[in-house]
C-alpha positions in Angstrom: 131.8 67.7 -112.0 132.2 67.6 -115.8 135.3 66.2 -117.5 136.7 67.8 -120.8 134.9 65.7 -123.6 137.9 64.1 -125.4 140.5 64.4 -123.2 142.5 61.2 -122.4 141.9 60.0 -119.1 144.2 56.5 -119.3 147.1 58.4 -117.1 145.5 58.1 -112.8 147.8 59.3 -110.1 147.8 57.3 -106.9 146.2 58.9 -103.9 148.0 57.6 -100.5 147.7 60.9 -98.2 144.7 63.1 -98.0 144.3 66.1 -96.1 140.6 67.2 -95.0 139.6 70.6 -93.5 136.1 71.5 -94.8 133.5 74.1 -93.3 130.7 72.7 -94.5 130.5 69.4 -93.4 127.9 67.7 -95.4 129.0 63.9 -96.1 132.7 64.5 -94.5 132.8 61.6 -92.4 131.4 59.4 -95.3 133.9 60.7 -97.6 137.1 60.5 -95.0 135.4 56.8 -93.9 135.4 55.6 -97.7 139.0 57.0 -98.1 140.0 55.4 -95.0 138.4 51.8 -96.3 140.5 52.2 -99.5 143.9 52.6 -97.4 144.4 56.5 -97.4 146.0 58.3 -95.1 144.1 61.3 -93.9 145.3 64.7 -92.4 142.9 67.0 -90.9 142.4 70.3 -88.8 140.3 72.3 -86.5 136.8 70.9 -85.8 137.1 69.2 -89.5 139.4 66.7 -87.5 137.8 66.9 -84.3 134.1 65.7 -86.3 136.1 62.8 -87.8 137.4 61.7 -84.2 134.7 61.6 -82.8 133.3 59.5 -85.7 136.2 56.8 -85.1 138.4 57.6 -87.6 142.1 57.6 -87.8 143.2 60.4 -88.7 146.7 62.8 -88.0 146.1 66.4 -86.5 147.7 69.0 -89.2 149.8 70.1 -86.3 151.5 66.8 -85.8 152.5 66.7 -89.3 153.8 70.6 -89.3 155.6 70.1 -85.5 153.9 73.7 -85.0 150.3 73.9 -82.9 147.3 75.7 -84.6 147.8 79.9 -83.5 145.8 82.9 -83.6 142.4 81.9 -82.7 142.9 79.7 -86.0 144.0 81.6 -87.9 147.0 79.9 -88.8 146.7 75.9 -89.5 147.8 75.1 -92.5 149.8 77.5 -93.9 153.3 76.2 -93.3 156.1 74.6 -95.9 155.6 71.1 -94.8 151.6 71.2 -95.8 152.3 73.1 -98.9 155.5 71.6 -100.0 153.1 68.2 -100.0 150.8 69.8 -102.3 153.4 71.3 -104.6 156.2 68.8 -105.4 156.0 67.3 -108.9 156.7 63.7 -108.5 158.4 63.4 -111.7 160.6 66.1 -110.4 163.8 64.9 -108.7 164.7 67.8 -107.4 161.1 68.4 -106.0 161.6 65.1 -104.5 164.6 65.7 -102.9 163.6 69.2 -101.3 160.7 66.9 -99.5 163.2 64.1 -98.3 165.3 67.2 -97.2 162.7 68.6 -95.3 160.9 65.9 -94.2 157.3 66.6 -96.3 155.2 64.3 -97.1 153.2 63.9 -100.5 149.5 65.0 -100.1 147.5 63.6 -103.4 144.0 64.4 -102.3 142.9 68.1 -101.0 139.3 68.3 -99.8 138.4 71.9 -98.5 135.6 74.6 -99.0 136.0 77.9 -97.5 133.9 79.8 -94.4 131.0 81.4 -95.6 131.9 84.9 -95.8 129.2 86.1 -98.1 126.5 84.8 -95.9 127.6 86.2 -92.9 128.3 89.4 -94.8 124.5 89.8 -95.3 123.7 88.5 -92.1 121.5 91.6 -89.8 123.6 93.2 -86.6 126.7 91.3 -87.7 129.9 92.9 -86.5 132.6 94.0 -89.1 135.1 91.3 -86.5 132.7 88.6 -87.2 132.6 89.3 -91.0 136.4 90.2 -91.0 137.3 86.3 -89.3 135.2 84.6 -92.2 138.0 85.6 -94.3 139.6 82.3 -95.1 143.4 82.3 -95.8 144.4 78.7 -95.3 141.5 77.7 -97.3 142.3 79.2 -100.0 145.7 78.9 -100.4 145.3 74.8 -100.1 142.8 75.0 -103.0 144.9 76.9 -105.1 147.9 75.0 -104.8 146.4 71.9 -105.3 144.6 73.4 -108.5 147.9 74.1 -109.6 149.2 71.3 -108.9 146.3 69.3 -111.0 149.0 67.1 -112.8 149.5 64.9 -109.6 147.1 66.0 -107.1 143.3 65.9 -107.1 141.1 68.8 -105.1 137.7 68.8 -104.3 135.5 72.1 -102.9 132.5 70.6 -103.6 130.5 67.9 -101.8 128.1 67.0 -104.7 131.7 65.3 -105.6 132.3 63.6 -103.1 130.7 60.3 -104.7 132.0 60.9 -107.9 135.6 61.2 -106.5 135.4 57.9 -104.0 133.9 55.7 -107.1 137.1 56.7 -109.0 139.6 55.9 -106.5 137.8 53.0 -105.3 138.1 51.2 -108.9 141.2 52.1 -110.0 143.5 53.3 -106.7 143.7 57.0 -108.2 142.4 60.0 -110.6 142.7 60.2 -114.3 144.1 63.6 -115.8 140.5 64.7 -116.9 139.1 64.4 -113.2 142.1 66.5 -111.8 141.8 68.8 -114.8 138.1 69.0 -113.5 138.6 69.5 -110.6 141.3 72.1 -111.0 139.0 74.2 -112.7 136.2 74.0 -110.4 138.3 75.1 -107.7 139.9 78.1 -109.6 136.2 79.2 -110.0 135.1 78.4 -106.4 138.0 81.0 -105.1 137.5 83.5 -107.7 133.8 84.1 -106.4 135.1 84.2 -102.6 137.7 86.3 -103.5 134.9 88.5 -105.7 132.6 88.5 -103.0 135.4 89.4 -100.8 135.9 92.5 -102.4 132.5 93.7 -103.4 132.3 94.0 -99.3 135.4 95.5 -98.9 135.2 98.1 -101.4 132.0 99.2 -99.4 134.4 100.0 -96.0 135.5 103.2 -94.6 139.1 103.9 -93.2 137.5 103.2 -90.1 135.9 100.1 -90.4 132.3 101.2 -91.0 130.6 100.7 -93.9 129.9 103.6 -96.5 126.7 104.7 -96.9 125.1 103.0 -100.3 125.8 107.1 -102.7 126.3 104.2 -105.1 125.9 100.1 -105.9 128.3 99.9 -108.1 132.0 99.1 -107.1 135.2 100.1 -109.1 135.2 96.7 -110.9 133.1 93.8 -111.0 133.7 90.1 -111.1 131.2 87.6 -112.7 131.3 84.6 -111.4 128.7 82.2 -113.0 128.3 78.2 -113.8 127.2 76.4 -116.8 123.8 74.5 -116.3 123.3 73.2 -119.7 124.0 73.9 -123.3 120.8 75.2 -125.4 119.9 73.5 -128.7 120.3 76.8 -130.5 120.2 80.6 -129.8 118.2 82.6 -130.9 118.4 81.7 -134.4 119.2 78.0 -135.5 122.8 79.4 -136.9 123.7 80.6 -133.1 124.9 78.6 -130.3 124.0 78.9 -127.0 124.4 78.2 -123.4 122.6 78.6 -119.7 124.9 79.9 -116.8 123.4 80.2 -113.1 124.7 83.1 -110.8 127.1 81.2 -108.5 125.7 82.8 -105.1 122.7 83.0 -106.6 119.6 81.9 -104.5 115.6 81.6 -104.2 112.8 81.9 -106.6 115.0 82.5 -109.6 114.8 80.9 -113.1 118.1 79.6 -113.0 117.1 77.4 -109.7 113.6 76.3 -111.1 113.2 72.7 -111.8 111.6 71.2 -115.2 109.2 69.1 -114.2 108.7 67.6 -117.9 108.8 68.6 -121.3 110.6 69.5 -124.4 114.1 70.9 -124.0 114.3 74.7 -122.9 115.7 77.0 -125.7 117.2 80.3 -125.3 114.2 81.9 -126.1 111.8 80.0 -123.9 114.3 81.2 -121.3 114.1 84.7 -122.2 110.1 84.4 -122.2 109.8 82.4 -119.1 111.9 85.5 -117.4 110.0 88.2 -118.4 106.5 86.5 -118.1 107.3 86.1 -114.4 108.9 89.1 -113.3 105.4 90.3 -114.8 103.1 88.1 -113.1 105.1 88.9 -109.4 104.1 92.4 -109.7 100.1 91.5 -109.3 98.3 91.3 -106.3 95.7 88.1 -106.2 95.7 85.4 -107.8 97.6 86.5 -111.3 98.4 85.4 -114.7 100.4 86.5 -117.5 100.7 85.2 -121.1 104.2 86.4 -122.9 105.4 86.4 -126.7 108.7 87.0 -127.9 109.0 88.5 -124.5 105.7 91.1 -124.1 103.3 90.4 -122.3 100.2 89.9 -124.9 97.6 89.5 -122.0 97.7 89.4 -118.5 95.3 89.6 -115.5 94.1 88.8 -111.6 90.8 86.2 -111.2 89.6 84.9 -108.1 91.5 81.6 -109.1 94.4 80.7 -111.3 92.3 79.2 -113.7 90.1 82.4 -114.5 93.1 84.3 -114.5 94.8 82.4 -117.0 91.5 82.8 -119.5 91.0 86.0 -118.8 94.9 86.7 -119.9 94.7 84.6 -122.6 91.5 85.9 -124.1 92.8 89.2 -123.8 94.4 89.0 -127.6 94.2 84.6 -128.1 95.8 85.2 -131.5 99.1 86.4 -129.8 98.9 83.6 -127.2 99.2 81.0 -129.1 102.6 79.6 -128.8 103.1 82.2 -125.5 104.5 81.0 -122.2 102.2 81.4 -119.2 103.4 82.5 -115.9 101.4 82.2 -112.4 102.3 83.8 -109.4 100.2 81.2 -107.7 100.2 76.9 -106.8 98.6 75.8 -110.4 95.3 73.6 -109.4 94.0 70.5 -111.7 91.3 73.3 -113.1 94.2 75.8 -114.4 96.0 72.9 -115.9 92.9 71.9 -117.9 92.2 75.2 -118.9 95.9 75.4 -120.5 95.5 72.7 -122.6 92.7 74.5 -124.8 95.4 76.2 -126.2 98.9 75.1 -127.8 101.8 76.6 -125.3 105.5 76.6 -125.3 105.7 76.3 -121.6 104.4 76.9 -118.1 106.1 78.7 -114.8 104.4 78.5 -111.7 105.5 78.8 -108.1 104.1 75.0 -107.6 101.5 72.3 -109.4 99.2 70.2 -107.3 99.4 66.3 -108.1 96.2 66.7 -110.1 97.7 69.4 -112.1 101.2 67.6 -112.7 99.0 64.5 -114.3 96.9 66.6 -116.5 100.0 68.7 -117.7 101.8 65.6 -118.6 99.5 64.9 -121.1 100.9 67.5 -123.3 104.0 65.7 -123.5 105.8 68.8 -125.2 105.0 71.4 -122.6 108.0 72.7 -121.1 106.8 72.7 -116.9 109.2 74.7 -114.6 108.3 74.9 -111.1 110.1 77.5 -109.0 109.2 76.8 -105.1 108.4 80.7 -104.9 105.9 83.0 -105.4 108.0 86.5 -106.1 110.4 86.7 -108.6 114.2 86.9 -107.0 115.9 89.7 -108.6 119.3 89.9 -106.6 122.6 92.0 -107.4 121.8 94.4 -110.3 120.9 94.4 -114.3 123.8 93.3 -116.2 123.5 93.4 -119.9 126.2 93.3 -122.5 127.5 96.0 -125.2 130.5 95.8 -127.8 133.2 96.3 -125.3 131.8 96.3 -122.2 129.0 95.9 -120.1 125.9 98.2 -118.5 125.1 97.8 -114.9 121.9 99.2 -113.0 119.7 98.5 -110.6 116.5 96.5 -111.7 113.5 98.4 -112.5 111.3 97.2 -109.3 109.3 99.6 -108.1 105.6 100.3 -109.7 104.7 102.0 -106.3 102.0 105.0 -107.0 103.3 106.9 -104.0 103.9 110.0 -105.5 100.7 110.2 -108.2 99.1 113.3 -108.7 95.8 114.1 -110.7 96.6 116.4 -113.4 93.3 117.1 -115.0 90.1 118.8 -113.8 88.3 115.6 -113.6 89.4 113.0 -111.5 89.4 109.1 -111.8 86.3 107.4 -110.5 87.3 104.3 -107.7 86.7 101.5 -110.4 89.6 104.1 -112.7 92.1 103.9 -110.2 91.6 100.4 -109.9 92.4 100.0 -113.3 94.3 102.7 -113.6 96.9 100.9 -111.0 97.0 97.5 -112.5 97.7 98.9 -116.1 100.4 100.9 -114.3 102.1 97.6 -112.9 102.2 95.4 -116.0 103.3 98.6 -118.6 107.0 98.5 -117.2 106.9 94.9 -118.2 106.2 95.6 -121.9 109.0 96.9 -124.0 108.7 100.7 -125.3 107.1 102.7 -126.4 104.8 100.7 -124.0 101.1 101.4 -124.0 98.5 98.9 -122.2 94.6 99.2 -122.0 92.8 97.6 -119.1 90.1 97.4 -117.1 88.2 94.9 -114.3 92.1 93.7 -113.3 93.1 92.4 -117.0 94.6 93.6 -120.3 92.3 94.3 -123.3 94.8 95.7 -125.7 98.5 96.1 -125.4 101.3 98.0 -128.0 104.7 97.2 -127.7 108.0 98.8 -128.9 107.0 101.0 -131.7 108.7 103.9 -132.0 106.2 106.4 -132.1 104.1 106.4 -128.8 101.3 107.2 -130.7 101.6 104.2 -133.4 101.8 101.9 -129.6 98.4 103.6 -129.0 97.1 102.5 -131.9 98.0 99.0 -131.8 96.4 98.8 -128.3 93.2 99.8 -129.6 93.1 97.5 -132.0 93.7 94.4 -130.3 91.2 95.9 -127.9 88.6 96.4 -130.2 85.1 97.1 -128.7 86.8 96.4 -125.1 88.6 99.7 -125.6 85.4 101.4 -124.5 85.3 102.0 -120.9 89.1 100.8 -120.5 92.0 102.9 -119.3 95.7 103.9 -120.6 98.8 103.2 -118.8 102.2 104.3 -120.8 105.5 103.9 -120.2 106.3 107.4 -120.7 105.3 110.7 -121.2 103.1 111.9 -124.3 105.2 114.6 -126.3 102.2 115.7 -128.3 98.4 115.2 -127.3 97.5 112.3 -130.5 98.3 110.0 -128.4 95.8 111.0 -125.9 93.3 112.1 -128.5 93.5 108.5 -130.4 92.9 106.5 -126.8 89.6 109.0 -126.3 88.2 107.8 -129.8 88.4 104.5 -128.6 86.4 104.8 -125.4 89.3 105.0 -123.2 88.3 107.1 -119.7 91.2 107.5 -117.6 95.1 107.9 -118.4 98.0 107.3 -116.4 101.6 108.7 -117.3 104.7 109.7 -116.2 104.3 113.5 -116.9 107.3 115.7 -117.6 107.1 116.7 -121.5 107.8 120.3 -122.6 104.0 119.8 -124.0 102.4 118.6 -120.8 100.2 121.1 -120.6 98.9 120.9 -124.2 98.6 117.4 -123.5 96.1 117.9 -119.7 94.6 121.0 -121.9 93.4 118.2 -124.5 92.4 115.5 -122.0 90.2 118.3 -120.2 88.6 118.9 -123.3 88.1 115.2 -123.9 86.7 114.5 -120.5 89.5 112.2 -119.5 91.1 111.7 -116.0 94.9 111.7 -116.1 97.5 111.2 -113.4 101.1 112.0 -113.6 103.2 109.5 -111.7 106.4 111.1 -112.0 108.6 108.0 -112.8 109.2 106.3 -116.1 109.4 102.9 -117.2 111.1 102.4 -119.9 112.0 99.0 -121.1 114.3 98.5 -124.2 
């Protein structure tokens, strides 16, 4: 819970009556027993009041308050005048005031609610369209947005990670300032707004007759983006541009938003956009893998039979790129990996874990940014959101490297250590921006070119930073060749075997040339761009 920097918080309301009906029940019966200990009155429902019972608490059932019993299977607690006229009156209003004499309401200062969890059960397997229909909340809701409204006099909490926060205030001064209900208020405006999102993202996928519509298409009419500040950046990316870190709301898993720093210098925006791409990358390898990134390409990657041979095998496959690069592993990083990082100077390291004798030897480089993300797959939920003047693009991410539907399209085909190659150059290429071309061979990079705008210049660039480890190596690129140059540069190097998407106007001028060069090539028949 942050409070608006600046605003005056000298003005506390009293709180004397709160009411309690929470799903998640994580630290309710501390939080009611510390409201109780500072003289509150507490009103509760459902099993929210039964819990607090059976705890010893005093409390007063909703329905005594109301004079009407809980209905409909519970579906109806809460929502009546005398529960929401409590929430609503302005005390400085008379007339309010008089209304609640009038109708014998009392003032409710305190809401504490969070709603049933609709989006999990949505994605739950065999759940019945009843099932998800009853998680629903109405009460819920409505509560939470009145008392939002109502932020001048009445404080509302949805979530328990306040819970202290809110006791320690109304413990030391009998009340909440303005800039706590303020707060508040907004958190709970968000918190509804992403049920109410999530809500109708499953809705919009129903038929007239309650089944659900086959996927013909992920994306609904409109879209709500629901998302939460984790920390302001020290820049973007430029010194001159500010910048900020938001976390999906229902967001979950191995994700970068959810990875922990272990130590370090403070992330930047670019760090960020580095650390993302270097392990999306490194998730796609099978075996222990590692992969080195630079202003978001990968500049070497590779599988070892350890972490620690994978990293110097990435890192040696172009050094002079990887200097300042952040280094991504797809598995635990041991003491030896560790050590082997700290012959070079890094901007940071993602991992799915560190072992103790890791942890001690990273902390020695005092500057190295350390996130640890408790998984070894990169989570890529919902779809691919990216921003344009006026709007936004949606699609889905770009996540499968599968080789199901390869075909050889020259005379002479690949040789078993090709296709090995051939197949890990395949899976890091949709990783590096296009025109992407990547040269590899024994399960590691040896020259990559990146977003040129002539495939052939990318071709170029690869054999250069290849050098003498051209020969032997083989071509992966993100798309087809128009012409045959490209083709006919790679074979100069030494490059054997290609792999492409196939489907230019030219592809036959382009297997005629290979033929003539002696090359294997296989035509995948899916692209990978990357821009």
């Amino acid at each position: 819970m942050n409070t608006p920097s600046g605003a005056p918080a000298t003005r506390r309301t009293a709180v004397r009556r709160a009411l309690i009906s929470v799903y998640d029940k994580y630290g309710v019966v501390d939080l009611a027993r510390a409201l109780h200990d500072a003289g509150i009155e507490i009103l509760s429902t459902g099993g929210t009041a039964r819990m607090l019972l059976e705890a010893g608490l005093p409390i007063r059932r909703i329905s005594e308050v109301t004079g009407t019993p809980e209905m409909l299977d519970g579906r109806v607690k809460t929502l009546h005048p005398k529960v929401h006229a409590g929430i609503l009156a302005v005390r400085d209003n008379p007339r309010h005031q008089k209304d609640l004499a009038a109708f014998g309401a009392e003032p409710i200062d305190l809401v504490v609610a969070n709603l049933y969890p609709f989006e999990m059960t949505a994605r739950m397997e065999g759940i019945g369209l009843g099932e998800i229909i009853e998680m629903i909340d109405i009460g819920g809701p409505t509560m939470v947005r009145a008392a939002a409204k109502n932020f001048r006099d009445v404080g509302v909490v949805v979530d328990p990670a306040d819970y202290g926060a809110v006791v320690d205030e109304i413990r030391e001064h009998g009340g909440l300032s303005d800039a706590t209900r303020l707060a508040l208020s907004r958190k709970a405006f968000q918190h509804t707004a992403s049920y109410d999102s999530a809500v109708y993202t499953f809705m919009a996928q129903l038929e007239p007759d309650g089944t659900r519509r086959a996927a013909d298409s992920p994306f609904p009419q409109k879209i709500s983006l629901t998302v939460d500040k984790i920390q302001d950046l020290r820049y973007g990316e430029n010194p001159h541009q500010k910048a900020a870190f938001y976390a999906e709301v229902q967001g979950n898993g191995a994700t970068l938003a959810h990875a922990a720093q272990l130590h370090g210098s403070e992330l930047s925006f670019n760090n960020l956009l580095d650390f993302d791409a270097a392990f999306a990358a490194v998730s796609s390898l099978d075996g222990p893998g590692c992969v080195v990134v630079k202003h978001n390409n990968p500049s070497g990657a590779a599988v070892g039979e350890d972490a620690a041979e994978a990293f110097r095998l990435a890192r040696d496959a172009d050094p002079v790129s990887a200097y300042g690069g952040v280094v991504a592993f797809n598995r635990t990083v041991d003491e030896d990996a560790a050590l082997a990082l700290g012959e070079t100077f890094f901007e940071g390291v993602i991992a799915p874990g560190y072992t103790a004798e890791a942890r001690e030897a990273l902390r020695k480089k005092k500057k190295l940014r350390v996130l640890e993300l408790g998984g070894a797959r990169a989570g890529r939920p919902g779809l691919d959101v990216r921003r344009v003047s006026g709007g936004y693009l949606l699609q889905e991410w770009d996540s499968d490297d599968s080789l199901d539907e390869v075909r050889i399209a020259t005379r002479r085909a690949p040789t078993e250590e090709e296709w090995a190659a051939l197949r890990f150059a395949w899976r890091i290429c949709r990783h590096v921006r296009s025109n992407a071309i990547v040269l590899a061979k024994d399960n590691r990079t040896v020259g990559i070119g990146a977003g040129q705008m002539s495939r052939v210049d990318s071709v170029r660039i690869a054999v250069v930073k290849a050098g003498e480890e051209a020969r032997g190596s083989v071509m992966a690129s993100d798309a087809f060749f128009p012409f045959p140059d490209g083709v006919e540069e790679a074979a100069r190097a030494g490059v054997t075997a290609v792999i492409q998407p196939g489907g230019s106007i030219r592809d036959e001028e382009v297997v005629a040339a290979v033929d003539r060069l002696g090359l294997a090539m296989l035509f995948t028949g899916r692209r990978h761009f990357r821009h």
